[in-house]
GUDREN-151363 format. One record per atom (N, C-alpha, C): x, y, z. Coordinates in steps of 0.001 Angstrom, whole numbers, plus 500000, padded with zeros to 6 digits. Layout:
BEGIN
(pt (X,Y,Z))
...
***
This chain:
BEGIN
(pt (421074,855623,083295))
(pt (420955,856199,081987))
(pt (421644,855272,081000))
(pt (420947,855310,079813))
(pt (421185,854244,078777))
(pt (421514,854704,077413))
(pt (422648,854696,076443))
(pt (422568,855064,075384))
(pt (422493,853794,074654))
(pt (421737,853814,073028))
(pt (421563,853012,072219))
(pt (422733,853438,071208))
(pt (423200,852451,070565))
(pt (424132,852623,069403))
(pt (424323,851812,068310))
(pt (422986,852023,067094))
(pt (422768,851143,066119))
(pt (423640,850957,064862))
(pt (424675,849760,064874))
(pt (425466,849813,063739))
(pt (426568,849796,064229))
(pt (427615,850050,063231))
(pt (429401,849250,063428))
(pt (429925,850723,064351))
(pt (430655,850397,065282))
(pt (431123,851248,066360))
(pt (433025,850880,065647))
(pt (433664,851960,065495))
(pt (435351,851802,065239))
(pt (435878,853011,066002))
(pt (436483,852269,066530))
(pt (437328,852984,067584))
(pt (438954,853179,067176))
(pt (439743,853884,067100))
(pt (441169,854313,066483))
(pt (441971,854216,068164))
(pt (441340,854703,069113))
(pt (442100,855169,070600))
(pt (441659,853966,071422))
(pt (441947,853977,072384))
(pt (441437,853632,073597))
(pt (440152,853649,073790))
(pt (439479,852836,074056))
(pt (437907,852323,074956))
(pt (437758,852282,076048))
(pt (437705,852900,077076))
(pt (437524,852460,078581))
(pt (436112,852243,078801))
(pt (435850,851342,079474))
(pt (434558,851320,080370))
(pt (434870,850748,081793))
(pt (434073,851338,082749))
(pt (434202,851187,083775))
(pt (435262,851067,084409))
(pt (435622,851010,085703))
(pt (436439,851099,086637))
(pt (436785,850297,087826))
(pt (437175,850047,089080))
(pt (437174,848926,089772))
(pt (436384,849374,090682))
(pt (435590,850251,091138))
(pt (434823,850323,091766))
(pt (433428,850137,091312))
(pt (433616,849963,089880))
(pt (432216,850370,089019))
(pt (432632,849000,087573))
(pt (432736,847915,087739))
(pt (433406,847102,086840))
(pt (432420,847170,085154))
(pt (433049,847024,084397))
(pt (432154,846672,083553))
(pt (431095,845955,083213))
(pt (429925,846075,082524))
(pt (429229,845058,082064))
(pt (429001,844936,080809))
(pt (429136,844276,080136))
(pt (428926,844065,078464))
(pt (428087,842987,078329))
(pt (426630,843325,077696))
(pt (425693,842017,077640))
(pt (425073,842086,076389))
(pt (424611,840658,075774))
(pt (423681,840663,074413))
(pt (423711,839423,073812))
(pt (422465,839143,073994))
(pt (421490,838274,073966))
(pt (421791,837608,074827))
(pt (421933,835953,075121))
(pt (422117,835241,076345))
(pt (423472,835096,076833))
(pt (424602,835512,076314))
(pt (426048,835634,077098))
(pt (426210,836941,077938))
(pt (427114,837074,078377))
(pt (427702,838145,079065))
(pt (428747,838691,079422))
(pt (429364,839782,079151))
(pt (430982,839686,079564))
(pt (430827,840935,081008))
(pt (431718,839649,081699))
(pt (432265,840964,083051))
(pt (433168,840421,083928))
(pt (433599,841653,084756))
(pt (435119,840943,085553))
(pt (434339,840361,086447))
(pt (433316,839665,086818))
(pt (433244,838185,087722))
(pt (432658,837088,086671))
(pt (433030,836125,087917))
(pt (432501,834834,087017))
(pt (430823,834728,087183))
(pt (430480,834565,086125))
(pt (429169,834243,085287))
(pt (428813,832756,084899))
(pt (427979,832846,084504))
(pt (427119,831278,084080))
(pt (427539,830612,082690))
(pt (427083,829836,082129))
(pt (427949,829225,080897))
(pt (427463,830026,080084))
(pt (428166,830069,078802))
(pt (427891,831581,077600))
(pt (428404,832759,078153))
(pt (429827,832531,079319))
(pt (430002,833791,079396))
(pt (431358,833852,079366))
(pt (431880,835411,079131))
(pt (433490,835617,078857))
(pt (433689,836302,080667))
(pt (435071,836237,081012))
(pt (435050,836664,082272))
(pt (436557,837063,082010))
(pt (436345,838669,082073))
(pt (437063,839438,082317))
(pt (438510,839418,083690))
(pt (439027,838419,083950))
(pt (439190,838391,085272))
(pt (440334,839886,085462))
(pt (440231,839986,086907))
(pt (441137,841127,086778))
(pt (442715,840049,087658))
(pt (442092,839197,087789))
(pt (443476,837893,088556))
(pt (444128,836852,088068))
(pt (443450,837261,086802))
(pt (444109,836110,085785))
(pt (443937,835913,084510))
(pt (444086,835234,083794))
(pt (443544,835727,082204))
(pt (442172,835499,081715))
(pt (441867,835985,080808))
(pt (440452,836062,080673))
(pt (439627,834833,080611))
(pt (438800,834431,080433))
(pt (438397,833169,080607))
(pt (437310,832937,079487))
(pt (436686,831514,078869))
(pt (435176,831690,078442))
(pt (434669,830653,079347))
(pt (433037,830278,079617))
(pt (432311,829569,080250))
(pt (431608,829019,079226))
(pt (431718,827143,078477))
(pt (430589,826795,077978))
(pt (430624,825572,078512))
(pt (429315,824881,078927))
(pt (429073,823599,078888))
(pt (429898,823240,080013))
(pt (429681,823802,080948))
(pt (430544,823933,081894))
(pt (431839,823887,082137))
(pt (432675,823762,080972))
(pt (433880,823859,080839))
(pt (434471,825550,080725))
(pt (435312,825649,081596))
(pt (436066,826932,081835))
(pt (437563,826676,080655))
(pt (437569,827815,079872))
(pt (438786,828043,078695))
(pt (439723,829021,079311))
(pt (440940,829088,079132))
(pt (441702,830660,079484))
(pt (441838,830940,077961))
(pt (441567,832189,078204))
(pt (442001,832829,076611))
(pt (443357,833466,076273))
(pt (443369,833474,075330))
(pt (444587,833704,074994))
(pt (445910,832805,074879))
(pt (446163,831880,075467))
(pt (447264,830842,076302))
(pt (446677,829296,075596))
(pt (448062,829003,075019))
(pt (447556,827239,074041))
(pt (448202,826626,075342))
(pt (446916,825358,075446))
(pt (447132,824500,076442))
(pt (448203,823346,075439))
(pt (448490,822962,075734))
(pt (448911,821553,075266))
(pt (449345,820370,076178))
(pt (449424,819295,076041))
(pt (449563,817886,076542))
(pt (450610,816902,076193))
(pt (451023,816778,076908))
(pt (452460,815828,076700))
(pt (451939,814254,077121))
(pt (451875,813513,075693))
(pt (451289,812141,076222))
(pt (453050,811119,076688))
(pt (452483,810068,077691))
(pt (453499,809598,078437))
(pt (453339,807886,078017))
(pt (453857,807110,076950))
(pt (453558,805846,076785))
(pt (454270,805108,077607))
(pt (454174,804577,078879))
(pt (454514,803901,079909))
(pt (454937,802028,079233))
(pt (456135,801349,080134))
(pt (456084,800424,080303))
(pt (455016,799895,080631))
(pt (454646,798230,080385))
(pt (453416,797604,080986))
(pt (454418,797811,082838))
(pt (453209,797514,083660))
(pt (453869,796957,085074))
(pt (453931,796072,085507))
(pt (455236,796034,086332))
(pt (455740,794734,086694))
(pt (455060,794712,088284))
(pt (454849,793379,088302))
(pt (454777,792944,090230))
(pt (455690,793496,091206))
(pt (455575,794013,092308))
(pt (456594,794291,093354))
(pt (457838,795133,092511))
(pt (457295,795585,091707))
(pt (458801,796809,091216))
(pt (458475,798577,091035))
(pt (459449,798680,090696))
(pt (458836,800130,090063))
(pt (459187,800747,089014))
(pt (457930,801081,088334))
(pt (458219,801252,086302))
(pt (458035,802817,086493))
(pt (459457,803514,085505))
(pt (459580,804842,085515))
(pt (459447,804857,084122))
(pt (459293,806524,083935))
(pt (458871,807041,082726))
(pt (459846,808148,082600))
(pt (460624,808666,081851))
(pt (461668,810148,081936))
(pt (461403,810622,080587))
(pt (461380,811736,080867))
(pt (460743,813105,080114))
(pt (461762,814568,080048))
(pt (461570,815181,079316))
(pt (461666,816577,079694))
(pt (461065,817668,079105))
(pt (460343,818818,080224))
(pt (459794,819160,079616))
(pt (460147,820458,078787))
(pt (459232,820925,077777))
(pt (459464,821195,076080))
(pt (459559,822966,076547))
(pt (458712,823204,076902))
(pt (458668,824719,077076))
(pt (458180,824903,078746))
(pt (458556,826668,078792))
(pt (458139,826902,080007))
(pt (456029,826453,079959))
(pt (455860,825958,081242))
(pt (454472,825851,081438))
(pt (453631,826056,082587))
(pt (452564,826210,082998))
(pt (452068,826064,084219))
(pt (450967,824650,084046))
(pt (451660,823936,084759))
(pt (450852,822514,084798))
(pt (449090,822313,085581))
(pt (448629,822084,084260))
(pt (446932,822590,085214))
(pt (446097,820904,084682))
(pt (446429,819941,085338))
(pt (446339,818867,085141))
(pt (447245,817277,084855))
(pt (447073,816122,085557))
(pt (447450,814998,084991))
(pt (446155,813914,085190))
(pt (446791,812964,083848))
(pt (445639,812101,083444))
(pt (446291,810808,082961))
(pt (445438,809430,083551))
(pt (445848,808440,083281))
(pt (445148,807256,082607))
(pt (445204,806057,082308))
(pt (444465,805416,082068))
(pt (445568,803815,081504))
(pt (444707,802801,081722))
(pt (445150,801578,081615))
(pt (444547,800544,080655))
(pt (445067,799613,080100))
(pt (443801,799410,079292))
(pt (443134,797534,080021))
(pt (443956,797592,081018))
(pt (443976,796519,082179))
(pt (444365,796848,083758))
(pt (443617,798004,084297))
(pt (444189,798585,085510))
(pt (444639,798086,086704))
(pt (445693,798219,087383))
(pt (446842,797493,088305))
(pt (445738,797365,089661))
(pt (445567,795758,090113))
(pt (445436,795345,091308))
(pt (446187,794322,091959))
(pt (446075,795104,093265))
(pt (447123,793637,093897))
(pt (446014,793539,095425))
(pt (445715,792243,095983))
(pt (445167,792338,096869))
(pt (445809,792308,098541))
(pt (447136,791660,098236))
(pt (447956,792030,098952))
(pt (449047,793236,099551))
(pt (448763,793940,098617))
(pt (449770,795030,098566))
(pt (448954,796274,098535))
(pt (449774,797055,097771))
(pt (449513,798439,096900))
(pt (450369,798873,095636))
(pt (449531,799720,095064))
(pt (449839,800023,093529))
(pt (449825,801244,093489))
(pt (451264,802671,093767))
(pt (450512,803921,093959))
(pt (451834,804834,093140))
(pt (451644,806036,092398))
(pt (452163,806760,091550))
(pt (452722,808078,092027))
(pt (453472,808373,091540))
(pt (453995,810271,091660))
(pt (454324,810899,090509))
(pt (454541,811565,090453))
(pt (455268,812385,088999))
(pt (455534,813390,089505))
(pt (456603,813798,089544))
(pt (457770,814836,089432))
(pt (458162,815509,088109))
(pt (458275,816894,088927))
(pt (458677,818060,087993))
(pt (459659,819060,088131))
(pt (461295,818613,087596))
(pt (462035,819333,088539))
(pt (462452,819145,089810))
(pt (462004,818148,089933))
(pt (461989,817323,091525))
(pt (460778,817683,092223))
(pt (460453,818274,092162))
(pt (459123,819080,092689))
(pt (457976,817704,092538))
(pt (456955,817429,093378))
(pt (455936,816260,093722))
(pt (454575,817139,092929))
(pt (453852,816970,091411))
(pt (452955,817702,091011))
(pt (451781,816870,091843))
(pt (451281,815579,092289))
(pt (450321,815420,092661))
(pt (450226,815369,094030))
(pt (448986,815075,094432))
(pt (448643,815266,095815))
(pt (449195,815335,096752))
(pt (449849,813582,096570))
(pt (451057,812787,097559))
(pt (452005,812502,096324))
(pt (452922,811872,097284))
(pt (453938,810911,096633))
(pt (453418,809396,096273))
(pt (452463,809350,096750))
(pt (452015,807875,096519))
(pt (450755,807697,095732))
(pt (449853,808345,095506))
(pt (448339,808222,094976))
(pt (448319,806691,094410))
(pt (446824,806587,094462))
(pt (446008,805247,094304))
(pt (446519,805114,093221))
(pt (446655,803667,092440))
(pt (445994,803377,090830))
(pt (445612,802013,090986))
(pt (444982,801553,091774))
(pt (444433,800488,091529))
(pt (442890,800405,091553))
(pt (442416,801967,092231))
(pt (440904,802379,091943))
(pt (440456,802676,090816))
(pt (441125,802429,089841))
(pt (440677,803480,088216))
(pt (439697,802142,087621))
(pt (439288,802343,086475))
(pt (438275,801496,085430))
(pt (439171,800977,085022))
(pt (439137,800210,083766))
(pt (439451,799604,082567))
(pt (439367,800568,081838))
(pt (440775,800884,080846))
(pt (440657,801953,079538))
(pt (439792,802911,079832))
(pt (439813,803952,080832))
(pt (439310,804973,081127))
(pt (440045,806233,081944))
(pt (440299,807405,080865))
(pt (441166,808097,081228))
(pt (440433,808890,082555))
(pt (441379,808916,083855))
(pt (440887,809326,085070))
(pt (442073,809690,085467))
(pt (441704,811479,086217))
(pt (442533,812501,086579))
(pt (442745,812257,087952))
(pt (444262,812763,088494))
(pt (444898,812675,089946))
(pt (444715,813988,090422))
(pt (444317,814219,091387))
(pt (444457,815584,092036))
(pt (446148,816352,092130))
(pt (446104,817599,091690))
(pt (447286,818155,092279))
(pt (447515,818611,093028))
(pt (448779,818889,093401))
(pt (449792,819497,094844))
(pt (448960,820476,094715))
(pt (448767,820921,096201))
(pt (448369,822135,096936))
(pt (449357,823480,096700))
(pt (450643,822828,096297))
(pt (451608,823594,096181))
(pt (452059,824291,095230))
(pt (451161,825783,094396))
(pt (451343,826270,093113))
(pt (452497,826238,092542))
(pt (453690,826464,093196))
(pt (454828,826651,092977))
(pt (455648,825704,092242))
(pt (454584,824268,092632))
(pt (455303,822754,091974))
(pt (455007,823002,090713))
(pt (453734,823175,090579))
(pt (452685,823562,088834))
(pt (453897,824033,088099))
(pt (454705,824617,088240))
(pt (455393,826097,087511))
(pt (457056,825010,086752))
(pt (456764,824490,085534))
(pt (457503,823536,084888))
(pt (458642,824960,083829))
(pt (459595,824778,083864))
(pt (460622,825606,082959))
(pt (460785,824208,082182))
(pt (461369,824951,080820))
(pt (462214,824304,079471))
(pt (463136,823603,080056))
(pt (463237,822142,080103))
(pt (464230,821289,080122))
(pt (463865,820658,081664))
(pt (463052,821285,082237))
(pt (462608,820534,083683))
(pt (462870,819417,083744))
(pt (463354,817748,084489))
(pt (462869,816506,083750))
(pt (461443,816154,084504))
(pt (460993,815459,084180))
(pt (459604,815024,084740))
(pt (460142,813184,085146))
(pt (459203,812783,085675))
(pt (459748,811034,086250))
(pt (458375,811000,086505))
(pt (457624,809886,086146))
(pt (456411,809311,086288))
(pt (457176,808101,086940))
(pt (456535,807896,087979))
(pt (456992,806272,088821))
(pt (455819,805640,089351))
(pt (455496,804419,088876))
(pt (454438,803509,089809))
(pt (454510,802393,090620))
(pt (454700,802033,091272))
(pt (455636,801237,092761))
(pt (454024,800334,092652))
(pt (454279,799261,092291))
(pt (453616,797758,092995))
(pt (454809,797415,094419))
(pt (454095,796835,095074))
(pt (454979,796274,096501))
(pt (454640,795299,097028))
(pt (454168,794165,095743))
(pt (453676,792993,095971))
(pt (453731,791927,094946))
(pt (454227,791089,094897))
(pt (454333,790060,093574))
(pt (453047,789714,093303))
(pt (451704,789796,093757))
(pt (450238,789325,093676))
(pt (449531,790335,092695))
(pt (450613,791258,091939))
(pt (449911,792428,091496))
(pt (449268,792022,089852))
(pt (448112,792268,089355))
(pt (447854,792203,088420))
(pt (447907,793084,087509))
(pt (447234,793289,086020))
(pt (446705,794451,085244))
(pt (447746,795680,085217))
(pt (447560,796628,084849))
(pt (448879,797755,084898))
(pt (449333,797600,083192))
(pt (448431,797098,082781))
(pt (449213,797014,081147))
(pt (448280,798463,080074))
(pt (449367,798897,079533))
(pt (449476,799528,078553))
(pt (448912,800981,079189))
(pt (449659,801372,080125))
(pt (449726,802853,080444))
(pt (449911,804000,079856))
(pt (448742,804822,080031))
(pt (449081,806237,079474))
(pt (448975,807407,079938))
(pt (450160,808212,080219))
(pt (449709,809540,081205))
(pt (449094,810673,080473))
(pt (449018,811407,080339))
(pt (448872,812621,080060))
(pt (449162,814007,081068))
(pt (449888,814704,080653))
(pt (450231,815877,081604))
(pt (449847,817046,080755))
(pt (448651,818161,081091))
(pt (448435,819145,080455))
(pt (449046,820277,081232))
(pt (448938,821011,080165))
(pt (449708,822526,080773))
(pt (449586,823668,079779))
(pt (449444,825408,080233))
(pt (449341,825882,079356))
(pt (450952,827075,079258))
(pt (451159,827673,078445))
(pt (452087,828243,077867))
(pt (452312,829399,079690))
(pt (453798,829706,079338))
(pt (454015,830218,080929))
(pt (455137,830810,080383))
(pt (455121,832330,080301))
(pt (456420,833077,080534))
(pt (457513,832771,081613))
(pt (459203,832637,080971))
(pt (460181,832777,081711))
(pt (460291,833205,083246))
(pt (460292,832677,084042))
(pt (460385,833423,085515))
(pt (462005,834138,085612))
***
């Protein structure tokens, strides 16, 4: 059964629709809102996390300002290791890092590989990740820790970006830039 309702609807109380056995659906014209995830043009109600939108295949959380802490790195040296120290600004949950070179580090003898720490905590994969696979001047993302708990940055955390050449044969590595995104995160 279907009711129609032509014109401005104002509500003073409470709205409920649906229930968790019976979730909502809210639809019109080609978007859709509901507590699962949907196709692009759609809002998603989650009941596990904050609400979301879907366009262009990019997933938004609503409500919550992301922001990005850019990291202007030393050029790199051969066989050393160039750190970066930070701290971070507000509480956050870290949902991304991003890098780029505008001459990217090879050594054919060695290796060229990165970490960044949060709190001491290891945010990416390993302790070591690649950077000598990236482009030229092309910002390219590191996978993160498996470990949610690392994500979870408090006010004054320090952060340490480190990139370890372990070879004097090392080239490129000039004019580094990280980027660490994250969005707003209540006090634990």
């Amino acid at each position: 059964m279907g009711s129609t309702l032509d014109g401005d609807l104002k509500v003073t109380g409470t709205v409920s629709v649906g229930n968790v056995a019976n979730p909502p659906k809210i639809s019109g014209g080609s978007g859709a809102m509901s507590t699962t995830n949907k196709a692009d043009g759609s809002i998603h109600l989650r009941t596990d996390d904050m609400p979301e939108v879907k366009a262009n295949g990019q997933v938004k959380k609503l409500g919550l300002a992301e922001h990005c802490l850019e990291c202007r790195m030393d050029d790199l040296s051969a066989g050393a290791a160039t750190t970066y120290t930070t701290y971070f600004p507000k509480n956050g949950k870290i949902t991304g890092v991003k890098r780029r070179y505008t001459n990217h580090p090879a050594s054919a003898g060695g290796t060229v590989v990165a970490g960044v720490t949060v709190g001491g905590n290891q945010i990416l994969a390993s302790a070591g990740e690649d950077e000598e696979g990236v482009s030229d001047d092309t910002l390219t993302a590191h996978n993160l820790t498996a470990t949610p708990a690392n994500l979870n940055a408090s006010q004054g955390d320090k952060m340490v970006i480190t990139v370890t050449s372990n070879n004097g044969d090392m080239t490129g590595g000039t004019d580094p830039m990280w980027y660490i995104y994250y969005e707003d995160r209540a006090a634990a």
